[in-house]
N, C-alpha and C positions, 0 to 999 in steps of 0.2 A: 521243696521246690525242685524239679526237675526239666532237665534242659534236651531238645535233639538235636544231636549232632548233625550240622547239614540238612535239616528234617526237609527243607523245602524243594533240595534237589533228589532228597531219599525215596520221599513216601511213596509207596504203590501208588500207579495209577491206575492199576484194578479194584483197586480198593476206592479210589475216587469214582470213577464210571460204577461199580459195581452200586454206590449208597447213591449216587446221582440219580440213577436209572431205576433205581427202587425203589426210588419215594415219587409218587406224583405233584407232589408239590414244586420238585425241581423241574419239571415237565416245562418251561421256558428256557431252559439252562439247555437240555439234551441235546439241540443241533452243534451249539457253538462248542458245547464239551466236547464232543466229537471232534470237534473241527483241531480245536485245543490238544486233547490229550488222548485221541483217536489212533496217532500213528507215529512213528517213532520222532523222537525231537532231537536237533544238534544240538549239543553243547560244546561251547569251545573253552579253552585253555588259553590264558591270554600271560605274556610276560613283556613289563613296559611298556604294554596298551597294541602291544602286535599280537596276532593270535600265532599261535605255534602249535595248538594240537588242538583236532576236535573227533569227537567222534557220537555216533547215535544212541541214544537210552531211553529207555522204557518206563523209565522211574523220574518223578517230581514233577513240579510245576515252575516254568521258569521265572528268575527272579523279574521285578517288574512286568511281570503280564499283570491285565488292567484286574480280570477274574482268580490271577492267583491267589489272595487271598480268602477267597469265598470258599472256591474248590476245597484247597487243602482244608477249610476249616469242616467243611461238608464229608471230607474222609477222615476225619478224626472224630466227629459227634457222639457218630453210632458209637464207636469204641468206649466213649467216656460214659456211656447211656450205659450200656453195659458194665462196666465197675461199678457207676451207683449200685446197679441192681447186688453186683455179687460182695456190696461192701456198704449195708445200710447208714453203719455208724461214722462212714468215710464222706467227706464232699471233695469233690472234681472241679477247680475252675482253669480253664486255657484260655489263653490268648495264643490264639498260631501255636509254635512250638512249645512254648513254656506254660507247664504245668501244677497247678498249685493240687499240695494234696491237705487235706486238712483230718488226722484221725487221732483216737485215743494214742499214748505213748507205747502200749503194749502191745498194739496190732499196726501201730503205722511200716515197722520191715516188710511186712507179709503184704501190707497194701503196696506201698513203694514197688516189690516186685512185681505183681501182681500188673500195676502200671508201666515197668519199661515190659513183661514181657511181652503186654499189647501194644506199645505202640510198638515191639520187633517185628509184629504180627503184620505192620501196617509198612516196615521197613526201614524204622528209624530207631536206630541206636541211642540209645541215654548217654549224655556224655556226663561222666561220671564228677571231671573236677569241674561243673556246675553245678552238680548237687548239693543242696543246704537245707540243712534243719535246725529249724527254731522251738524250744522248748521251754516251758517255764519251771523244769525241775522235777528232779526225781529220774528213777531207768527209763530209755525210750532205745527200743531194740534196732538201733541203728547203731554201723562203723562211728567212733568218734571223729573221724575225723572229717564225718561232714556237717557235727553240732558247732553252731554259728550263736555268737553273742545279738549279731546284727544281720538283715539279710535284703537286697532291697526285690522286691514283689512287684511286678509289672512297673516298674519306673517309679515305687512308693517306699521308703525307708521301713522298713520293721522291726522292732527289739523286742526281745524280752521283755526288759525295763521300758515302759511307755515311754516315763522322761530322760531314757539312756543320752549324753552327751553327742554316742555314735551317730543319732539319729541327724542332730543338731546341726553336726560335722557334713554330714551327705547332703542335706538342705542347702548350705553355705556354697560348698561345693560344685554340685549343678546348679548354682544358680552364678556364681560365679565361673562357669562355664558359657556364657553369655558378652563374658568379657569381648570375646573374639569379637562379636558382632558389632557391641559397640565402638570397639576403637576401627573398624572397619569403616561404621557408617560417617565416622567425623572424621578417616584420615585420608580413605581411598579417595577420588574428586566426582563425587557424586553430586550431580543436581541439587538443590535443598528440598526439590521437592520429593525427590529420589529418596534424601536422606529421612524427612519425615513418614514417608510410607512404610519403610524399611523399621523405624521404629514401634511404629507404630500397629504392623500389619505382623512385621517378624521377632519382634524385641519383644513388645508384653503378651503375648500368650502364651511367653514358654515360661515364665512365674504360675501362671494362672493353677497348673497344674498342681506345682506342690506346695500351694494355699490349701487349698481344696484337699489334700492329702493328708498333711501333716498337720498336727496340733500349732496354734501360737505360739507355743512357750520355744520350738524349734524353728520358725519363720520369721521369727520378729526383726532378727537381726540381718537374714540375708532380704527379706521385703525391703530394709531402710537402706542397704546397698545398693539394691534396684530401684529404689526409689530417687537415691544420688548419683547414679548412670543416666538416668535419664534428665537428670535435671541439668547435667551436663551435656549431650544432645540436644538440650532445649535451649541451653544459653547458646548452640553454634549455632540453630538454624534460624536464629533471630536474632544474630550477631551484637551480642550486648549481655550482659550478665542478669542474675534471673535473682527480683526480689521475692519475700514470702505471697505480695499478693499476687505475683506474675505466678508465681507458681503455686498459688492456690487458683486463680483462675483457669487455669493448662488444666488441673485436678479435674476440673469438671465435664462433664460429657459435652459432646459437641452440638448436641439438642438444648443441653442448658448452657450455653454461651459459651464453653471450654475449647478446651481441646482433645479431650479424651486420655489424658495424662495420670489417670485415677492414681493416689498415692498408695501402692500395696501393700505398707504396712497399715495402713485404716482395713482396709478388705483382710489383710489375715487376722485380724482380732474374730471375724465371724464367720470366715468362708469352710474351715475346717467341719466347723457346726452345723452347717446347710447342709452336706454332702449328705443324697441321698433323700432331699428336701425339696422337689420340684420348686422352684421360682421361688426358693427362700431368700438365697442368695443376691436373686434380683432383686427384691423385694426390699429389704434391707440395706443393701448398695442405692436404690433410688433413693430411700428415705435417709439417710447421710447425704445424697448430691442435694438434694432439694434444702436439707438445712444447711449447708455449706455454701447452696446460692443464694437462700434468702442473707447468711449472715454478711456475704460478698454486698449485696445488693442495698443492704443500707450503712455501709461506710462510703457510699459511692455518691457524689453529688454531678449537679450539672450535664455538660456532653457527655464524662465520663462514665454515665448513668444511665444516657438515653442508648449510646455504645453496647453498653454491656447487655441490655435490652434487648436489641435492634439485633446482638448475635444468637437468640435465640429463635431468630425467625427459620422459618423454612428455605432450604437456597444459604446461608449465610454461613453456613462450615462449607461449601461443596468444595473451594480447595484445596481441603483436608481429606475429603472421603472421597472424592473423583478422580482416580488417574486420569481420564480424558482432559483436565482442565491443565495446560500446561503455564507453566511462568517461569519465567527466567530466576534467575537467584535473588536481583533487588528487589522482583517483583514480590514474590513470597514471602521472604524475610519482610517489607511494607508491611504485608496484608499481617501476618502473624503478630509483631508490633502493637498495627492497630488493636487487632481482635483481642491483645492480653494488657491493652490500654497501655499500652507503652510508649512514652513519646518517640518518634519515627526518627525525626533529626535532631544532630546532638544537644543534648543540654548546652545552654546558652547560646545556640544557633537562632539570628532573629531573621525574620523575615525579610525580604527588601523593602518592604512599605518600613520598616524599623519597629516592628512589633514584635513579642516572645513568639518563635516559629511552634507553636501547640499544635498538636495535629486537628484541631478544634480550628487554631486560625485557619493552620492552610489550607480547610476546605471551606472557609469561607472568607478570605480574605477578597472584595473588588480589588485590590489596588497591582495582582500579579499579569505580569509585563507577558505579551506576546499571547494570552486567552489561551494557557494550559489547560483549562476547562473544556473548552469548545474544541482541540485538538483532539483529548480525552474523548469527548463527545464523538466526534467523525472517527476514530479509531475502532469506538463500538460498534458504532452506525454499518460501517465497513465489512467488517467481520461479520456483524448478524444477518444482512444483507445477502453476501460470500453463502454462508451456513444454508438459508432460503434455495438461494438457485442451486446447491448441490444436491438440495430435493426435489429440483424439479423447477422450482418457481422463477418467474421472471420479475426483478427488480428494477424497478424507477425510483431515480436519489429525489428528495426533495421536491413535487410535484407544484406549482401553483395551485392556489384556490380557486382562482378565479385568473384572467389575462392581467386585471388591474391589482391584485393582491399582492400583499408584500407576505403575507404570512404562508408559509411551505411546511406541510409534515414532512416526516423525514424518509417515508419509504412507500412507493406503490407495488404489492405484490399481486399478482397476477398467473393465478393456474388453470389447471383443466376445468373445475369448478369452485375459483377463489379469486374474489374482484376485492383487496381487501387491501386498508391501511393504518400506519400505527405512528406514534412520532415519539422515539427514542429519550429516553431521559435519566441521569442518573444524578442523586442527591444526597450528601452526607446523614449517616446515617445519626449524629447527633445535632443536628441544624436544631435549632429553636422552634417549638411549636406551643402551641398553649396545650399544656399539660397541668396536674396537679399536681403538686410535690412531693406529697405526701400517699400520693396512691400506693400500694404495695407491690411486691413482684409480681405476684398473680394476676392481678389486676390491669399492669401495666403494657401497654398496645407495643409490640416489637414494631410493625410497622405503620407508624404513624405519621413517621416525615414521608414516607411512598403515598399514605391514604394523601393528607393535603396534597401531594405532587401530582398523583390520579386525578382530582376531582381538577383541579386549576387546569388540566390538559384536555379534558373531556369537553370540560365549558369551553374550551377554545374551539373544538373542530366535530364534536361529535353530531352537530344539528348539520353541516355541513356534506358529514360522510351518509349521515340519513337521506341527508334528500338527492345524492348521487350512486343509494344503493351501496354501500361499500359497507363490510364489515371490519369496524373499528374497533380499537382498544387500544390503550397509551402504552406503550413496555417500557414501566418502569422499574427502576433498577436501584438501591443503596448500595454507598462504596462498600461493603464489606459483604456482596454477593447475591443478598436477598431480590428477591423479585417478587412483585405483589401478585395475591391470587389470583385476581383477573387479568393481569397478563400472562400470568402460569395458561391460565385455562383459554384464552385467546390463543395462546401461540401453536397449543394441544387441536386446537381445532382446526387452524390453518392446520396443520400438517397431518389432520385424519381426511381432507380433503382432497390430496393428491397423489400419484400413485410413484411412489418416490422408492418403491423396492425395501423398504424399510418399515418395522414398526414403528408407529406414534410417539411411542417410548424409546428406541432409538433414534429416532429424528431430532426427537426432542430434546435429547442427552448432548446430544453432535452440535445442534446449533447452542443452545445454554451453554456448554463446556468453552465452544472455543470464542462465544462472548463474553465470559469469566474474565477467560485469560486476556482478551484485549482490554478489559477494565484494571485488571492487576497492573498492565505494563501502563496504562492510562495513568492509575494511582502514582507512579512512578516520577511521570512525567512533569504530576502538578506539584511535586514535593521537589523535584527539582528544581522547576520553576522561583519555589519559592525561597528559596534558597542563592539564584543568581545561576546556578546549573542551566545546562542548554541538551534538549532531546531527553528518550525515555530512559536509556541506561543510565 
């Protein structure tokens, strides 16, 4: 392995312009190289963030430019193209600076030079206490003292001995390098929704790597320390402690009713083996999530059931995958709860009517004081409404049917080319419906309490909107985010109708997202409720 010193502020950029400009394939690239590496560049000298000396150079590519790393790799190719040629029995591979040389032990010295004296050629020096050589024994005409028992190769451990200890040790190691983040994400005063992206977007991808690198026999044990970091992140952002099924539900992807929590010591028994396996990897990871849901899915009975269901729908994670959807801290910690079937308020917390407060009761309890529901309800109404006219449309709250009706949808929208109404609705997503008990996962309708909620809204107003030309559809909603397809595709069409400076698909994000979050703070409000609490927080 060899290393350049500085390589990125060294290399000729004659040598960049020169392979740039001689290949027409780069022929997209020649204006802005130009533009780039055409004329001399400042580089400054900075001490404690103040600059103190700069001066102009003719040489590298500066750090963070967007093409630095292209360039530079474009003026080192040729070079490596060429040692293939003059060293058949030798391979070449680079990342940027760092160069792996792979040759027999009798001609690897000769190769070695052969490679800093070209990359000198390009103007980058070999830094010498980077250089390491790994060997399985016997002379290899190299200085001892740059033969390595262990050596890590592009961010991947290497030994001699496959099952070397060292290897085990460096796995451990950067992965317990992660530490920082986590006690960052639960100690700095981060949002929880904050806290959940942060794990979830920054915390598991940097495991992912050296599953996928390193054998099981060296991952096992630092996968089950990332596996109990996280589960610790999991108990703060749902404020309450994390049983085997709370945290086998989190295990699962957020399409099969999880949260995207995957345990990485399951994934390193087979991910090392994939490497190199187009969609092994995935392949094998679905078929573990899929028997993991079905064996979830039949310990489960009742709401708890229709729940875990209903989180497989489309829409029903998006406060997990949407930064646009915002909620406050009671809010999210709620939703997360619900979605890992965790009762919301505390064990032996009863309701005011004097019932066990299950979060089963609370969203369907008649007997809660002051119509936390219907609060709920206008909060949504409000907000989706809000969302409407920021694209343009004009909204009317709750219309008459008729001068003598009592009955009123909930919104008349009104654009350039859109005479159109809807009547707002949202429904626990494990309410009682006639189901069969016995149905299996596959089988079983995620939204089913929406389908009955659709159809009962339609027969209320749909003959009505027909004969006054209006285009109708119910937006209905389940507490845990889901929204049925035909209001999906209703809301998609209202907003391809108007000229709102936006795509259909941004419009659509804008009003959904900050409807979410009025339903989250909503959910808040009825669990307050039921409880003898007053207002959403």
């Amino acid at each position: 392995m060899l290393d350049g010193r500085n390589a990125y502020n060294a290399i000729s950029r004659t040598a960049i312009l020169s392979a740039v400009y001689g290949n027409n394939t780069w022929s997209p690239l020649w204006r802005v190289t130009r533009l780039l590496l055409g004329t001399e560049g400042l580089v400054g000298f900075y001490e404690k963030g103040q600059l103190v000396h700069s001066w102009k150079s003719t040489r590298g590519v500066r750090q963070g430019m967007l093409l630095g790393p292209v360039l530079f790799s474009i003026g080192t190719i040729a070079t490596l193209r060429q040692l293939e040629s003059s060293f058949p029995n030798a391979s070449f591979t680079a990342y940027l600076d760092d160069v792996t040389v792979a040759a027999p032990p009798g001609m690897l010295g000769k190769v070695c030079e052969a490679t800093s004296r070209a990359m000198r050629a390009l103007g980058i020096e070999t830094n010498e206490d980077k250089t390491e050589v790994l060997h399985k024994g016997g002379p290899v005409d190299m200085p001892a003292e740059y033969i390595r028992p262990f050596a890590r190769v592009l961010g991947a451990g290497i030994a001699n001995d496959t099952e070397s200890e060292l290897i085990t040790q460096f796995v451990q190691r950067k992965a317990e390098e992660t530490d920082r983040l986590f006690r960052a994400i639960v100690e700095l005063p981060f949002a929880k929704h904050t806290q959940w992206r942060l794990l979830s977007v920054s915390a598991l991808p940097r495991v992912t790597f050296l599953l996928r690198t390193h054998a099981p026999v060296h991952t096992r044990a630092a996968a089950e320390w990332f596996d109990d970091r996280v589960t610790g992140v999991l108990g703060v952002s749902m404020d309450g402690p994390v049983t085997k099924r709370t945290r086998d539900i989190a295990a699962l992807p957020v399409r099969r009713g999880g949260c995207g929590l995957r345990r990485q010591k399951e994934i390193a028994e087979f991910a090392y083996a994939c490497l190199g396996e187009k969609g092994k990897q995935h392949a094998l990871t679905d078929e573990l999530d899929a028997k993991h849901q079905g064996d979830l899915y039949e310990t489960l009975q009742g709401p708890d059931r229709k729940v875990f269901v209903s989180n497989t729908a489309a829409g029903a994670g998006r406060p997990l995958t949407d930064p646009q959807v915002h909620a406050d801290d009671r809010g999210f910690s709620t939703y997360i709860r619900e979605r890992l079937l965790v009762r919301v308020l505390p064990e032996g917390q009863k309701c005011i009517c004097g019932a066990h407060a299950s979060n089963e009761h609370v969203h369907t309890c008649t007997r809660l004081q002051q119509s936390p529901r219907t609060t709920r309800h206008d909060m949504i109404n409000m907000t989706f409404a809000n969302g409407l006219r920021l694209c343009g449309f004009q909204c009317g709250m709750e219309p008459r049917l008729t001068e003598t009706s009592r009955q009123r949808p909930d919104i008349l929208i009104v654009g350039l080319d859109t005479y159109a109404i809807t009547d707002v609705t949202v429904t626990y997503a494990g309410r009682m419906t006639a189901y069969v008990s016995e149905e299996s996962m596959e089988e079983a309708d995620p939204l089913r309490a929406a389908r009955d909620r659709l159809t009962q809204k339609r027969q209320k107003y749909r003959h009505w909107a027909l004969d006054n030309g209006l285009d109708f559809e119910p937006f209905v909603m389940l507490t845990n985010g889901a929204i049925h397809p035909a209001s999906r595709r209703w809301l998609r069409r209202i907003l391809g109708n108007q000229d709102h400076r936006l795509t259909i698909t941004n419009a659509y994000d804008l009003v959904v997202a900050d409807t979410l979050g009025a339903m989250l703070s909503g959910n808040v409000h009825v669990f307050n409720a039921a409880c003898g609490r007053v207002g959403p927080g």
